[in-house]
VOGU-3710 file (C-alpha; in Angstrom, 3 decimals, decimal comma):
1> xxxxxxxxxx> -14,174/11,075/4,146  -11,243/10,175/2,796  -7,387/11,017/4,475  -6,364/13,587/1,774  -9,963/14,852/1,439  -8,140/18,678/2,441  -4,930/17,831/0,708  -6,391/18,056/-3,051  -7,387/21,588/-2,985  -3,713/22,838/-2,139
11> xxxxxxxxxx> -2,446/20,859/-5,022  -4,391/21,932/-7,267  -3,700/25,694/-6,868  0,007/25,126/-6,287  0,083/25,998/-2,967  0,963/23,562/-1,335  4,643/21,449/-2,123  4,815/18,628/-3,335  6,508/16,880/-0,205  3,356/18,160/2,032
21> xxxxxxxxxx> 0,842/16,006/-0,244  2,414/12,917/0,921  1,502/11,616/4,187  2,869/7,977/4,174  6,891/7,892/3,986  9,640/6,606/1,813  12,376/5,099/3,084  15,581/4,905/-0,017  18,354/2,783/0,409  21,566/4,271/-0,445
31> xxxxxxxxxx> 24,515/2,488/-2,544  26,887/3,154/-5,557  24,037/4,116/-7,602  22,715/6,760/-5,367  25,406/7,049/-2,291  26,780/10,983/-3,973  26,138/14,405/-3,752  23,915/14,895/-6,581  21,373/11,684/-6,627  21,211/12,236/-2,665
41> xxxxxxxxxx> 19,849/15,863/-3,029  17,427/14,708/-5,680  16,345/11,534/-4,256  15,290/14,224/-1,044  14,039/16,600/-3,935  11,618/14,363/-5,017  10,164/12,818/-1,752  12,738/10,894/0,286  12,420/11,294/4,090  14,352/8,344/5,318
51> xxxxxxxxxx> 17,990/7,196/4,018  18,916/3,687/4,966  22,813/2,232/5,851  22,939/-1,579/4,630  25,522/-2,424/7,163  26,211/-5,806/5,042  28,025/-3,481/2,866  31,221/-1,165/2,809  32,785/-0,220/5,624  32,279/2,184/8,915
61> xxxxxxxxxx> 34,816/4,703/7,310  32,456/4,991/4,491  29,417/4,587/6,294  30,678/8,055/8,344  31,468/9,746/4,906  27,813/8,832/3,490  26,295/10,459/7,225  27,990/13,658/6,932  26,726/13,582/3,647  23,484/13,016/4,106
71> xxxxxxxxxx> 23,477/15,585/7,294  25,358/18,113/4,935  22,752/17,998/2,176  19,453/17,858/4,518  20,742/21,026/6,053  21,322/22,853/2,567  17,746/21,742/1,549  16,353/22,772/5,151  15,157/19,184/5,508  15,595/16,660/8,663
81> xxxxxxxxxx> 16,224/13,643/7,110  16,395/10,532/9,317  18,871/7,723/9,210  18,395/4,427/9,600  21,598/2,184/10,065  20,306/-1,597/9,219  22,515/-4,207/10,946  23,634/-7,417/9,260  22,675/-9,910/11,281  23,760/-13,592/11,231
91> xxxxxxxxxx> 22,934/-13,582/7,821  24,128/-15,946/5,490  26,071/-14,368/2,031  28,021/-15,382/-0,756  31,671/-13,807/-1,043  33,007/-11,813/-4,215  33,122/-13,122/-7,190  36,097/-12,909/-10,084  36,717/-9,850/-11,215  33,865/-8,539/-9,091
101> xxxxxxxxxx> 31,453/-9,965/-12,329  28,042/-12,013/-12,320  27,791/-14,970/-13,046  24,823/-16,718/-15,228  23,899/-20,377/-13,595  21,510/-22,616/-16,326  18,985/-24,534/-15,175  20,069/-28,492/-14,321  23,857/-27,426/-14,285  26,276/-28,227/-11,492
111> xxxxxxxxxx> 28,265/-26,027/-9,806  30,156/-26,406/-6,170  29,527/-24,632/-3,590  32,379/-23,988/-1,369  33,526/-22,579/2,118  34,688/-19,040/1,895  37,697/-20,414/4,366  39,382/-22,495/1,465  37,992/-20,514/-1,721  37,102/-16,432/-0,533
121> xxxxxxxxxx> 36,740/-15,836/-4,333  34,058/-17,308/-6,191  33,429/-18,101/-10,319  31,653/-19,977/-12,649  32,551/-23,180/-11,590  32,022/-22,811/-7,280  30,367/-19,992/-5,520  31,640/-19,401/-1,728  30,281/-18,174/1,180  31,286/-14,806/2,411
131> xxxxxxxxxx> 30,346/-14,688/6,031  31,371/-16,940/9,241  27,736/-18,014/9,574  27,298/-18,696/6,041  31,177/-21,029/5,935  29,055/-22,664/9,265  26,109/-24,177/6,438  28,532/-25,637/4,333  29,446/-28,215/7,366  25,482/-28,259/7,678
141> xxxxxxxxxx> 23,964/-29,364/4,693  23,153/-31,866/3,671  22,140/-33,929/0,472  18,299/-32,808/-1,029  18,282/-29,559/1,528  17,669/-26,491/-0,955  19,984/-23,350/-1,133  18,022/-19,735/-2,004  19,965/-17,144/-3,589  18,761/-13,415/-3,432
151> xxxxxxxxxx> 15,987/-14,319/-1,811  14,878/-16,963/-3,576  15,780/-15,661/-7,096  18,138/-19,023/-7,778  17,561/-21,959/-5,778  20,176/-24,461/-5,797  19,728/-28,432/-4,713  22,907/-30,114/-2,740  23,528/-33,338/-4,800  26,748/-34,422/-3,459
161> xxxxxxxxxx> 29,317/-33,680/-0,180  32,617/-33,290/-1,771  34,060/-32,516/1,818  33,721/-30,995/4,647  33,843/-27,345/3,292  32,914/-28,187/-0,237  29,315/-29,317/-1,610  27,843/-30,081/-5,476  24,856/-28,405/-6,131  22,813/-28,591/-8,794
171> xxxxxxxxxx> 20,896/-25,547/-10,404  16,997/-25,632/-9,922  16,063/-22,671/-10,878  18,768/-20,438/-12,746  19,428/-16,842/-13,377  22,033/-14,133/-12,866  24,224/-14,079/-9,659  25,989/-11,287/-7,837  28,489/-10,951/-5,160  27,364/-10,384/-2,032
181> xxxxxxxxxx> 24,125/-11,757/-2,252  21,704/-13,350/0,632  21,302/-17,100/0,847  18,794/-19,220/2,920  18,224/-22,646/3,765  14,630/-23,259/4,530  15,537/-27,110/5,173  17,984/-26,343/7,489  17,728/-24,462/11,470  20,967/-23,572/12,971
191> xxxxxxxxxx> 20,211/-21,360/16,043  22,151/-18,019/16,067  21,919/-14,798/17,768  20,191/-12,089/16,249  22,857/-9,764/17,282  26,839/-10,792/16,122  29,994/-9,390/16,993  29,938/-7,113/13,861  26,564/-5,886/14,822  27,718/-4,775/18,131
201> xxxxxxxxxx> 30,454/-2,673/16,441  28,402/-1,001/13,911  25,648/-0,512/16,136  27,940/1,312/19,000  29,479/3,187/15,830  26,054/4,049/14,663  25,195/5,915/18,036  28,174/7,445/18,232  27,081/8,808/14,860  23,600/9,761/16,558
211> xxxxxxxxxx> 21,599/8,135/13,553  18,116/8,117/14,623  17,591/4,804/14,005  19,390/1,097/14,287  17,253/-2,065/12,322  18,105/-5,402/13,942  17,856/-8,292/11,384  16,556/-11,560/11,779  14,756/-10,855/15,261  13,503/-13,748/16,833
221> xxxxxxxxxx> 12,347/-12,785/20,622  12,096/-10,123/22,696  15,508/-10,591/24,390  17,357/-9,749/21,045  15,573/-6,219/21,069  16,635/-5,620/24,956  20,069/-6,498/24,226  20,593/-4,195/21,637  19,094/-1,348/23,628  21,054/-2,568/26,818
231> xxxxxxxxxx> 24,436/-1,859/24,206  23,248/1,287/23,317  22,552/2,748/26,841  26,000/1,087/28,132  27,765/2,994/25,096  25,732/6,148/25,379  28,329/8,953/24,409  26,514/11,402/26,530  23,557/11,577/29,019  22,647/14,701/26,596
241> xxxxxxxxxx> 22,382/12,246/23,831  18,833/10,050/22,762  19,025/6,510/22,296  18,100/5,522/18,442  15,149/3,732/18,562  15,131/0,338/17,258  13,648/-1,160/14,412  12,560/-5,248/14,731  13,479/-6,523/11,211  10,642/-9,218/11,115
251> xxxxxxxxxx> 11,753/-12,486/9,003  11,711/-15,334/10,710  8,749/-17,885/11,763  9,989/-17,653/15,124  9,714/-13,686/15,353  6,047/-14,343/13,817  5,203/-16,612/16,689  6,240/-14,003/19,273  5,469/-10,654/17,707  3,067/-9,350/20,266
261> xxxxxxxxxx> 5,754/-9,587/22,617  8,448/-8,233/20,127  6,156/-5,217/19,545  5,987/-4,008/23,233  9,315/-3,845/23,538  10,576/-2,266/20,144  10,111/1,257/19,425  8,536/-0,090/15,466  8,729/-2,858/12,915  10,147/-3,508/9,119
271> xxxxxxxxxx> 7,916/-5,878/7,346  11,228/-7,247/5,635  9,243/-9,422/3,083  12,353/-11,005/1,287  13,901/-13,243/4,196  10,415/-12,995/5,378  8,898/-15,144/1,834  11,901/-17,236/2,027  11,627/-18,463/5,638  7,766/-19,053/5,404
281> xxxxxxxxxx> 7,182/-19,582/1,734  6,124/-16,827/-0,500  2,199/-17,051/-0,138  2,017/-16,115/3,615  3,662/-12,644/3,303  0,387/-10,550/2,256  -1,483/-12,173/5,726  1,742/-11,504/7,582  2,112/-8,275/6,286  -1,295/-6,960/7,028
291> xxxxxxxxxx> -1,194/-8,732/10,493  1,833/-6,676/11,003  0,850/-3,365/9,711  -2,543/-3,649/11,679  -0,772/-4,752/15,114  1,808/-1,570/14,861  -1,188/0,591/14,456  -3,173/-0,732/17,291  0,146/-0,737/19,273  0,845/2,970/18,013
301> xxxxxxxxxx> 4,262/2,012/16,356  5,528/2,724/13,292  6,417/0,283/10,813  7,948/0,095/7,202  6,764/-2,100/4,306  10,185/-3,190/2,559  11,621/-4,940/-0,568  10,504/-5,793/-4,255  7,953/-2,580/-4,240  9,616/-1,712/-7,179
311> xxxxxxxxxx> 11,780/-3,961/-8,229  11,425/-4,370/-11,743  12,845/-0,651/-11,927  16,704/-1,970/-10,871  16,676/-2,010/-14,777  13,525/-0,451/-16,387  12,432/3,686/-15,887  8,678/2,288/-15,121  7,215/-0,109/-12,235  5,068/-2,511/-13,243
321> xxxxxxxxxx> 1,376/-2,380/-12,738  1,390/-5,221/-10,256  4,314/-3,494/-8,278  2,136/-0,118/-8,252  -0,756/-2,240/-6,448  1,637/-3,500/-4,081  2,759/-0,079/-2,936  -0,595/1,571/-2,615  -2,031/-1,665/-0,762  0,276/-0,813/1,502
331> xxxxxxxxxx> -0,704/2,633/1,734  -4,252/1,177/2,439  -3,302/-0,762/5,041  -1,990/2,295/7,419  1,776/1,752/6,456  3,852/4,597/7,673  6,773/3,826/5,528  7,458/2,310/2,235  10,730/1,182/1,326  13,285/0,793/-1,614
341> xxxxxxxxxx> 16,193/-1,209/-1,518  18,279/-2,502/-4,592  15,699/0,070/-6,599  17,986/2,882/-5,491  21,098/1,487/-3,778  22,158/-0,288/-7,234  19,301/0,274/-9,561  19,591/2,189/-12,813  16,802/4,797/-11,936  16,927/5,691/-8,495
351> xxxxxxxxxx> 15,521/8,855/-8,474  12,665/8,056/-11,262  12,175/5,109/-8,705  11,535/7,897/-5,681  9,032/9,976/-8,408  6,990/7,124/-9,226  6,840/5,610/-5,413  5,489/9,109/-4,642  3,128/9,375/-7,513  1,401/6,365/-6,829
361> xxxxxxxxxx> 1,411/7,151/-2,531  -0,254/10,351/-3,462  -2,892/8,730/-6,047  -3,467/6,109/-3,018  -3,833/8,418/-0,035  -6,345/10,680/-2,505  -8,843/7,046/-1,601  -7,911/5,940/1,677  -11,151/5,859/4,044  -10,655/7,294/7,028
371> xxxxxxxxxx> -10,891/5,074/10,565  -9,932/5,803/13,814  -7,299/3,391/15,403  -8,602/2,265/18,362  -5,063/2,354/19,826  -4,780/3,085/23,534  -5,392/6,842/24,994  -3,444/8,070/27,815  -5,200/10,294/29,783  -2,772/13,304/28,539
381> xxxxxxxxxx> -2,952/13,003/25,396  -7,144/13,592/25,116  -6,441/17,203/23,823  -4,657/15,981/20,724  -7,776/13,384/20,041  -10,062/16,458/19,965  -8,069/18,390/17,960  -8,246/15,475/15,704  -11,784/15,667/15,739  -11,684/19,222/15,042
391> xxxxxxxxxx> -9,924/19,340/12,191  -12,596/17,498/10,229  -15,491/19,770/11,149  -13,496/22,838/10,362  -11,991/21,413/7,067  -8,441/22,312/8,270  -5,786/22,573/5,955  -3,149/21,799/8,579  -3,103/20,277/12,342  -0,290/22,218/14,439
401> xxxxxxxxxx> 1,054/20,591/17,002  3,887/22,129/19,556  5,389/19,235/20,880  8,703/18,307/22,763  7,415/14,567/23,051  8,013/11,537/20,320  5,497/9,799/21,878  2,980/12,699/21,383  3,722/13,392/17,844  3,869/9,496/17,185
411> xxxxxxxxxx> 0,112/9,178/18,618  -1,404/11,807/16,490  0,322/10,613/13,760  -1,629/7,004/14,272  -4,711/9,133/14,653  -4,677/9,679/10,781  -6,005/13,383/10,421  -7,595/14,483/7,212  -4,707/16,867/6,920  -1,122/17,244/6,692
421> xxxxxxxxxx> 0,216/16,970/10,120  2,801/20,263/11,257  4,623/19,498/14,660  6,789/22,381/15,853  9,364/21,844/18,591  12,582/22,803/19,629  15,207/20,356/18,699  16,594/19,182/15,439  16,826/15,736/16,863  13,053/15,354/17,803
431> xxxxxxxxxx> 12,241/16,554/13,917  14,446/14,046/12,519  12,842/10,617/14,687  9,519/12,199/13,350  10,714/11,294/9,606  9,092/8,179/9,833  5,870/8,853/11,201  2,736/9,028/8,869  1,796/12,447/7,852  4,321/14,412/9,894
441> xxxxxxxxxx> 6,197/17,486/8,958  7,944/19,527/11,571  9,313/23,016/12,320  12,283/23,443/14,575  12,251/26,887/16,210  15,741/26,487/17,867  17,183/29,343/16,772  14,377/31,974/17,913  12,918/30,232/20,448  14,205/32,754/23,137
451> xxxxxxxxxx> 12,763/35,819/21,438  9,193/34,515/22,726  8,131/36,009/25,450  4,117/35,589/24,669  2,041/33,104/23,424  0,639/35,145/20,782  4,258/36,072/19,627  5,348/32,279/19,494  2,409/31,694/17,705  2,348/34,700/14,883
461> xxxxxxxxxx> 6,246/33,288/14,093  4,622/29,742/13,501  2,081/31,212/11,066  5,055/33,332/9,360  7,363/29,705/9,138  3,976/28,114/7,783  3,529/31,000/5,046  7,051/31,926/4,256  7,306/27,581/3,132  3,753/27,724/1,387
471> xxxxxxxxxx> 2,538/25,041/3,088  -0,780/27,764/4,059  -1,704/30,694/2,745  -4,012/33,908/4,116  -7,133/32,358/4,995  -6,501/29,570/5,402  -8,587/27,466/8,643  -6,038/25,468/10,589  -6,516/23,349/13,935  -3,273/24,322/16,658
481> xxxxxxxxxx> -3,060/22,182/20,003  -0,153/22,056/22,597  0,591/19,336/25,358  3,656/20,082/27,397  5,665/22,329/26,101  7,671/25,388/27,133  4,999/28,472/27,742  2,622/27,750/30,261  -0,001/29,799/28,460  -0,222/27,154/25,663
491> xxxxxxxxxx> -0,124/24,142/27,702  -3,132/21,851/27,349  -4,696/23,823/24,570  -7,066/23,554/21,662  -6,867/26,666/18,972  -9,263/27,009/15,711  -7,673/29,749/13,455  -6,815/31,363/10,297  -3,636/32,317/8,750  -3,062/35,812/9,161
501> xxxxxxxxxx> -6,021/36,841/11,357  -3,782/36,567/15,185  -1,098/39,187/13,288  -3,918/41,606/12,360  -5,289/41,674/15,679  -2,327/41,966/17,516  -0,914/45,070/15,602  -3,921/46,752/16,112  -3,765/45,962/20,026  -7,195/45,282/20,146
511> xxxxxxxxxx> -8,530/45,023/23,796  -10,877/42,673/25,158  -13,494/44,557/25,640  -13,355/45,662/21,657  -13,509/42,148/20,510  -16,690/41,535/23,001  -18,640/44,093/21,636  -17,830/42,926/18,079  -18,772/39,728/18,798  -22,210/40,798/20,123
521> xxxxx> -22,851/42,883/17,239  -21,944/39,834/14,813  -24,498/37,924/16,981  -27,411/40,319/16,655  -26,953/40,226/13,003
//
């Protein structure tokens, strides 16, 4: 059977929106193409659950502008959208160029390539380096070691040491260069630290922010995870407050070589496949990126599948037909997220970007077979597993879960149910982490949570949120299971229902005895 084996039916009879057909994720970078009012409510309009922060860009007073934003135009649409704020890193960049214009290198041409320290500006005659670890390769390199521009776009060859700051490079392979953009040195390792002073700043201004989650570039060990969460708990604003959990940003060798290790400790993983093909070479990153996808799922973390998906549609309205295999291989694989970077943060069509990433994750889930991941069971959690298991007998159109755990919701979620996934809790916070789980949507009941005093009367204002935002209509079967949560009459349970059918039979006060003797008569017949 496959995953959206139940999903197809609601689509086709318009009941279901079109933000409930789509299990796996999308992740949109935001930037001057798509970092306003108006793209950022359509990009969420058309399938965006994550927004992500490039931190090697602008500046914290913007980055705070863009959150309120974001929180601002989530809570118009009645949408938790997550936030991810994605850390520099010690990575290497080129500085600004004249007039803030590309520049177009030839093939075989020379051109210098300079120390941002003497030259912060580049042009068409010497590119600089726009970061202190970058102005640290210049002293580095040396003649025959290549340089990669955006990642691996332009490769440059040093030729000559003019100085100590200054080199002559010739071009390799040309093309159009920005400002700003990446630069590796496969021939050359210069040991850094995964986290830099600038990361510590933006990542204690992220939590005080309360994004719900930080990406750490360039991890290499397990220590660089710990010592980002040891920040964040020594800067927690309030014992009130949750700790963003941490995204490894996996591309380096050396993270490769560890990344059981790095996966324990991390709460999930970004298959960042652009530093990733340029520190390993380019034909690795489909084994490494299906090692990776396949290790998060057995661990029961999530994990993102990021850059190029779409590239081609920085400048064209279409993807390619390569790029639309790419994404739903992904999908195949058990991804939870899918990513876009320059596609929306400086592309031309970031929101027809966002429509064709979800047309082809909706095509692709429509033919995923279904298989259990044999990812560890607490004890607790063997409730959830059944309801799991229920949901495919009873062709469910929905799995409820009410849930005050992220660790609950995160293991059904790796379960892969046939059906859209519905967690209901109580905090705002807890629905926003779940943004990036596979198949999750969630319904905060905050605001009416105290007018509960039964079971049945928590669960009839579920089934009135579920039919008042047509995600189920009357009749239809659904699957409901609790672990711990607030009413003890719920705890530890397993429900098969159908919209509509508890709010008839509580209105009429039917007794027990009633509903026995109906029963009995159904039986004889």
């Amino acid at each position: 059977m496959s995953v959206s084996s139940n999903r197809g039916r609601f689509s086709e009879d318009g009941v279901l929106p079109h933000l409930l057909l789509k299990s796996t994720k999308i992740v949109s970078t935001l930037g001057p193409s798509s970092d306003n009012e108006t793209v950022m409510k359509q990009l969420i309009e058309h399938g965006v659950d994550v927004f992500r922060l490039n931190f090697s860009h602008g500046t914290q007073t913007e980055k705070a502008r863009t959150i309120e934003l974001i929180r601002s135009i989530s809570s118009s649409l009645h949408r938790h959208v997550a936030i991810i704020a994605d850390l520099q890193g010690p990575k290497h960049r080129l500085g600004e160029l004249e007039n803030h214009e590309s520049i177009t290198l030839k093939n075989e041409q020379t051109i210098k390539f300079v120390s941002g320290e003497i030259q912060p500006i580049g042009n068409s005659s010497a590119i600089s380096t726009g970061t202190p670890h970058a102005h640290i390769l210049i002293k580095h390199l040396c003649v025959g070691h290549r340089v990669l521009i955006n990642d691996g776009a332009i490769v440059l060859k040093v030729e000559q040491r003019l100085s100590e700051k200054e080199l002559l490079c010739r071009v390799i392979v040309g093309g159009t260069v920005g400002e700003r953009k990446g630069v590796n040195v496969p021939d050359l390792h210069i040991p850094t630290d995964a986290l830099t002073d600038k990361d510590e700043e933006d990542a204690i201004f992220a939590l005080e922010k309360d994004v719900e989650y930080i990406a750490l570039s360039f991890v290499q060990e397990p220590a660089d995870v710990i010592k980002l969460r040891n920040l964040l708990q020594k800067n927690l604003p309030s014992t009130d407050q949750q700790l963003p959990k941490i995204i490894a940003k996996i591309e380096k060798p050396q993270a490769i070589d560890v990344i059981d290790d790095i996966i324990i400790v991390v709460d999930g993983i970004m298959v960042a496949r652009g530093d990733l093909g340029v520190e390993c070479s380019f034909e690795k990153v489909p084994t490494f990126q299906k090692m990776l996808i396949h290790k998060c799922n057995l661990a029961g973390k999530p994990v993102i599948t990021a850059t190029q998906m779409l590239e081609s549609m920085i400048n064209n309205p279409f993807p390619t037909r390569a790029e639309a295999n790419d994404v739903a291989n992904a999908v195949y694989d058990h991804t939870d997220a899918v990513m876009l970077s320059g596609e929306t943060a400086s592309g031309k069509y970031p929101v027809e970007t966002v429509e064709a990433m979800r047309a082809i994750v909706v095509e692709a889930e429509k033919n995923i077979q279904n298989r259990e991941i044999k990812s560890p069971q607490p004890f607790d959690y063997a409730i959830v597993k059944s309801a799991v298991a229920a949901t495919h007998g009873v062709h469910a159109a929905a799995l409820i879960l009410i849930c005050v755990s992220y660790d609950l919701g995160l293991y059904i979620s790796k379960l892969r149910p046939p059906c859209p996934i519905v967690i209901v809790t109580f905090t705002s916070k807890l629905a926003q982490f779940f943004e990036l789980n596979y198949g999750i949507h969630t319904i905060v009941l905050n605001d009416s949570l105290d007018k509960e005093t039964t079971t049945d009367s928590l669960l009839m204002t579920i089934e009135e949120e579920l039919e008042n935002r047509k995600w189920l209509k009357q009749g239809d079967h659904f699957v409901s299971c609790c672990g711990e949560a607030g009413l003890p009459g719920i705890r530890n349970t397993l429900k098969l229902g159908r919209l509509g059918e508890l709010r008839v039979t509580y209105k009429k006060r039917v007794g027990w005895k009633t509903l026995m003797e109906r029963a009995l008569i159904k039986e004889r017949k």
